[in-house]
N, C-alpha and C positions, 0 to 999 in steps of 0.2 A: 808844371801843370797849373790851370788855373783854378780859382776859387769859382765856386757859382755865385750870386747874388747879382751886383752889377752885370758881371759877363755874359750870365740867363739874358739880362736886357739887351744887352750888346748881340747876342747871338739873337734872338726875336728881331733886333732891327734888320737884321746884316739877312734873313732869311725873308723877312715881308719884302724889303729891297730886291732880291732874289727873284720873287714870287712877281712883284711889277715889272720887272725886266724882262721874265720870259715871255710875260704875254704880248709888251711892246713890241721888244727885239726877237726873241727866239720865233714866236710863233709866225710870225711874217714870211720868218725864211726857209720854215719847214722844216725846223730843229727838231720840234716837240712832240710827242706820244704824249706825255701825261704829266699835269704836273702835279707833288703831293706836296698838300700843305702843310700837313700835320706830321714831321716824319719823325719817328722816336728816335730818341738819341741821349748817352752820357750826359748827365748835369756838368761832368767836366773833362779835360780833356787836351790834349796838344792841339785840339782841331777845333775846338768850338768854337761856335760861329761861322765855321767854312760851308757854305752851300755847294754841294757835289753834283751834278747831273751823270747820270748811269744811260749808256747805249744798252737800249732795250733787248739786250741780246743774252741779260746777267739778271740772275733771280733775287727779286728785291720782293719779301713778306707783301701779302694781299693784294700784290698786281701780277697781271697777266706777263709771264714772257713774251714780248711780243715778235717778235725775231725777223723785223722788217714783213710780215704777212698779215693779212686780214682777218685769215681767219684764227691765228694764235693771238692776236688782239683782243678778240672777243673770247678767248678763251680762257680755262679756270685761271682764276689767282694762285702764285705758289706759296706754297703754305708754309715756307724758311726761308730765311738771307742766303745769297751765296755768302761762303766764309768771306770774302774781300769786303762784302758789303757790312756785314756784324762787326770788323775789326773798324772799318770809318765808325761806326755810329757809336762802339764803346772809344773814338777818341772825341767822342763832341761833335761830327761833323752833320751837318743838315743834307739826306739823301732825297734834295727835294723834286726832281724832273728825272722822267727818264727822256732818250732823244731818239730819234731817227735812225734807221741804217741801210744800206742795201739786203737785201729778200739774204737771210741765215746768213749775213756776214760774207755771202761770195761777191758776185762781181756783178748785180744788177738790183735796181731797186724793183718792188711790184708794180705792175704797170697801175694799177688802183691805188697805189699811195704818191704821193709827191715828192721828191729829191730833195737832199738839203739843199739852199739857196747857198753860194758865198758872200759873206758878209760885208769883203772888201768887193768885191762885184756881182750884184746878185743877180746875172743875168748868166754867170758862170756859177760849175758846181761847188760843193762843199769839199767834193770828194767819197771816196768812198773804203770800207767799209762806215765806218763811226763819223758819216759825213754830219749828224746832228751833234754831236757831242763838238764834233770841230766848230761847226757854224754857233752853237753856245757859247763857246769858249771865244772866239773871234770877233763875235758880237756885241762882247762885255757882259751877256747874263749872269755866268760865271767865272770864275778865275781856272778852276781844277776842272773838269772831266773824267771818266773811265771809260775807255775805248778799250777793241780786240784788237789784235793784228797776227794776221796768219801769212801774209807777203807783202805787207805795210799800210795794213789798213788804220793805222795809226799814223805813221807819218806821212802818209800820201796827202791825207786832207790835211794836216801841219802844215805841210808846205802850200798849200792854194792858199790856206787861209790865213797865212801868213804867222801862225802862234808855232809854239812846240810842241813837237810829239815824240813821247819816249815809248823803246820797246825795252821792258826790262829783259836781262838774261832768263832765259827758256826756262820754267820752272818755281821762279821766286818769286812770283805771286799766283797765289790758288786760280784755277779755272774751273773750280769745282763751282756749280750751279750755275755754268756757262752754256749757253748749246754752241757744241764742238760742231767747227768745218773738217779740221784737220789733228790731231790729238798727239801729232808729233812736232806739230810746226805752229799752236797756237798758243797765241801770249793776250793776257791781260796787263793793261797796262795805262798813261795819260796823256790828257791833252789839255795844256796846262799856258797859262798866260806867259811863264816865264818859268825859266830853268829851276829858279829858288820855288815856287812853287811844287815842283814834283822832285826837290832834296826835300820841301818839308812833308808832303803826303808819303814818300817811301818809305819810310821806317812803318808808318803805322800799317801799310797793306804789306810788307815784306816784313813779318816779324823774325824770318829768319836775319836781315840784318843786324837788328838789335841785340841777337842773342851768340851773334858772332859765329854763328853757323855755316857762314859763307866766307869767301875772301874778300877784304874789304880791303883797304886803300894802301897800294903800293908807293902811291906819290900823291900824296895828301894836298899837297898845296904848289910844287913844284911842276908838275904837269904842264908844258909848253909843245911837246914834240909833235907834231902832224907828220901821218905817214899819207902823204898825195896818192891818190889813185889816180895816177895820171892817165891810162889809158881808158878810166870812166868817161874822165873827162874832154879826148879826143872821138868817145865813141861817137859815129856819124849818126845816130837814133836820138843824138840830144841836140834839143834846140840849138840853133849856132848863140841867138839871143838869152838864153840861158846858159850855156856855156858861159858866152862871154860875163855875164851877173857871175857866175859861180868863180870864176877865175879871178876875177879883179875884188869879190868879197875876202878868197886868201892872199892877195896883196895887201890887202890892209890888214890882215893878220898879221901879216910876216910883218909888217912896218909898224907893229904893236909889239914884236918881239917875240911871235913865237916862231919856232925852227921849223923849215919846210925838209921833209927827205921825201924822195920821190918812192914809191911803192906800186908791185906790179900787182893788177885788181884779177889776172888769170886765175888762182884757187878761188879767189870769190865767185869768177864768173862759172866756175864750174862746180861750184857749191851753189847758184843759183838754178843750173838746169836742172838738179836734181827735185826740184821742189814741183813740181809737173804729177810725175809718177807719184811723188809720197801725197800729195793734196789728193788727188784727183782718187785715188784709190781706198782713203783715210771717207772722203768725202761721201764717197756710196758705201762705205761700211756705216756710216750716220745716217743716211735719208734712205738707205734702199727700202726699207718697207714703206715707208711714204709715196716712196715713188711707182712701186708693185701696185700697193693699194687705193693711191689717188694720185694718179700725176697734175689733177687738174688743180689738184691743193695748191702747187708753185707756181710763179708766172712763171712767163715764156719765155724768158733769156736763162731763168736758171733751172728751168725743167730740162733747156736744151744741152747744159752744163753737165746737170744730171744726168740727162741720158748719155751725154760721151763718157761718164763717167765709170758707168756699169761697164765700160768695156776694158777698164782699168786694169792692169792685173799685178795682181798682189806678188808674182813673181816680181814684177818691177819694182815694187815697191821693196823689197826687202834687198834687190841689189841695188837699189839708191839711199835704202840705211847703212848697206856694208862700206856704199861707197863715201859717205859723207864722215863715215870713221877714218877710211885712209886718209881723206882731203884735210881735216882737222889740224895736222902737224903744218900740212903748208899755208892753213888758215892762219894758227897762230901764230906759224912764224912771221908772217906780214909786220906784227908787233913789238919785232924783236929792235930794240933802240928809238922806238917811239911812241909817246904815251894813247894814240889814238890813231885811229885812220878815219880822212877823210876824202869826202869827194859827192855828186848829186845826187840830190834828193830823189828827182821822178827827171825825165825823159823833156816835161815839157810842163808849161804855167797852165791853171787849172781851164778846163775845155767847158764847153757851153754844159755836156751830162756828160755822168761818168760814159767812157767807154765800152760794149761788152766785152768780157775778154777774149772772148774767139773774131775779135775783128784786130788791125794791124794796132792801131793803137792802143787795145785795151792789152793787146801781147806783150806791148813795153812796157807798159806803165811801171810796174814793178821791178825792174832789171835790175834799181839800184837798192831797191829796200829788198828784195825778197833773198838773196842769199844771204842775210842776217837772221832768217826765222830756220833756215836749214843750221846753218851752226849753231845758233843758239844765243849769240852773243850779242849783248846789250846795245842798243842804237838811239841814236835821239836827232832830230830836225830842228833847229833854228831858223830863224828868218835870216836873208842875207843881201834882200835887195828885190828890186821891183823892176817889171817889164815896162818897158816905152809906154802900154797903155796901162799903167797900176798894177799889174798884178804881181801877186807876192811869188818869189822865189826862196825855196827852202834850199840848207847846206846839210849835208850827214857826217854822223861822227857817229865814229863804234870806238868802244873798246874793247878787254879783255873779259871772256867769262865770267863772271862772279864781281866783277869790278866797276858795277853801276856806279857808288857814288863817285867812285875817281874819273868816271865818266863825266856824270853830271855837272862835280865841278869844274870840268876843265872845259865846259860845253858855258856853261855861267860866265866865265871870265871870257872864251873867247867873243858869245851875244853879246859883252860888256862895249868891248873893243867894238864890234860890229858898228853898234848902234854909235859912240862916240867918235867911229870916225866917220859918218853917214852928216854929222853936224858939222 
């Protein structure tokens, strides 16, 4: 823990620093909702001095939720932290900006607000959901982020904008004072400059790790095994040019030394279809009276979201819970001799705007993130290489249940390798 006196200083610098950087860089690209300058926080703390930017989708004291829409922008201030937020500011951490997102975290922004820009090309998007929390973090305004992800609204914009994005395991960090898409399939979570970045923010938002509450590290420091999805990475919806990045960034794995076994990505893919029914039905048990009593509250791509959503039915939705229990065994079995599965990010390098998702490309988008929000289990994005025109290409890696940090680390040492043999 540290002392206050100097570190008070150090934390005011590291925050007014902060506070010039968003107006320079974030707000250019359309990061930014709000930024607070004064924001209370612990005299001390594991975190102090860290400036956090919050996707306005997460209830932070005397600001409005703003939930990607115009008119909750203008709308009252919430009068409590969500729990994630209280748990940063009693470790020191500066909750100074909230950022941008698509209209309630689905799959379109409102046609009245502006898109996050990407930072590495801002003529491409940020991504989508927490595409401002990505373009801050990618930016350099901040190091850390908190982003949602309900079928990778976290790692989707990681990978355009070239940073990390973790989804922690289903559960282990609160989403209470969150506005829910999906209440079976949504995760809070980060977007973070580097892997060590979000080993040092999880203990404080996941206090069940520190209290051993969960399972935590089977292979602590020995973690080498990649379980390939190879048939991810044959699938013809993926860029051949991102393919080829994703292929030749696990060559330089394996010539770093860690073990390739190949692994079949079929339970995953069919832990991915399930996520249709459980969203989409989850989705209009959250908005139906909004949408009864003002459809003209939402824009247009997600009123029309919504309205296919009302026709959702809750029968399907309880046989795609039954069936994500059967699928489970041959999910985990994936893992069985290997510390981690990997294989791509998204389908393709980040596109001029997000997609909607009832068009061909916003259909894919997801293929490779979203059956990790049906199981449950812990996922993270690293950078792993660039398109012929600059853009960034992201790598995924899950592991086990409850096994974030032996995720993390083993995600840390491989970005290590990445980046050393790219020199």
């Amino acid at each position: 823990m540290h002392n206050g006196g100097d570190n008070g200083t150090v934390a005011e610098r590291e925050l007014a620093g902060a506070l010039d950087r968003l107006e320079r860089l974030g707000r250019p690209l359309n990061a930014i909702v709000t930024a607070i300058p004064h924001p209370p926080r612990a005299a001390t703390g594991p975190l102090l001095g860290m400036p956090i930017a919050i996707k306005d989708v997460i209830s932070v004291a005397g600001y409005p939720r703003g939930n990607g829409n115009p008119e909750d922008m203008v709308g009252p201030p919430a009068e409590t932290d969500a729990p994630v937020i209280a748990l940063l500011r009693a470790a020191g951490a500066d909750v100074f900006a909230l950022t941008s997102l698509l209209e309630y975290a689905a799959g379109a922004p409102h046609p009245d607000l502006p898109e996050a820009r990407n930072p590495v090309r801002p003529d491409r998007t940020a991504g989508g959901s927490s595409g401002g929390s990505a373009a801050a973090v990618g930016a350099g305004v901040c190091r850390v982020a908190l982003g949602t992800d309900t079928g990778g609204s976290i790692r989707i914009p990681a990978a355009y904008c070239g940073i990390v994005g973790y989804k922690p395991t289903y559960g282990l960090v609160s989403a209470e004072g969150v506005t829910p898409l999906s209440q079976s399939l949504d995760h809070v979570g980060l977007i973070t400059a580097t892997v060590d970045d979000c080993l040092a923010v999880l203990p404080v938002i996941a206090p069940a790790l520190a209290s051993g509450e969960t399972v935590q590290d089977t292979s602590p420091e020995s973690g080498t095994r990649l379980g390939v999805l190879d048939d991810q990475l044959a699938d013809p919806r993926l860029d051949p040019e991102v393919a080829a990045i994703t292929r030749a960034a696990l060559d330089r794995l394996a010539a770093a030394g860690f073990e390739m076994q190949p692994r079949d990505a079929g339970p995953l893919t069919a832990m991915g279809e399930l996520l249709g029914p459980i969203l989409m039905a989850e989705a209009w048990q959250v908005h139906a009276a909004a949408m009864t009593l003002a459809p003209e509250h939402f824009g247009a791509t997600t009123r029309r979201l919504l309205a296919e959503a009302e026709h959702a039915s809750s029968a399907a939705r309880l046989a795609a819970l039954e069936r994500r229990e059967r699928l489970r065994p041959a999910v985990d079995a994936l893992l069985t001799g290997v510390d981690v599965l990997v294989g791509p990010a998204v389908p393709y390098a980040a596109p001029e705007f997000t997609p909607p998702v009832d068009t061909p490309e916003g259909e894919i988008e997801g293929i490779f993130t979203g059956p990790y929000n049906v199981s449950g289990q812990p996922a993270v994005v690293i950078g792993c290489g660039t398109t012929a025109d600059g853009l960034p290409v992201g790598l995924q890696l899950a592991g086990r249940t409850g096994n974030d940090v032996a995720l993390l680390r083993l995600a840390a040492r491989a970005a290590e390798a990445l980046a050393s043999s790219t020199h």
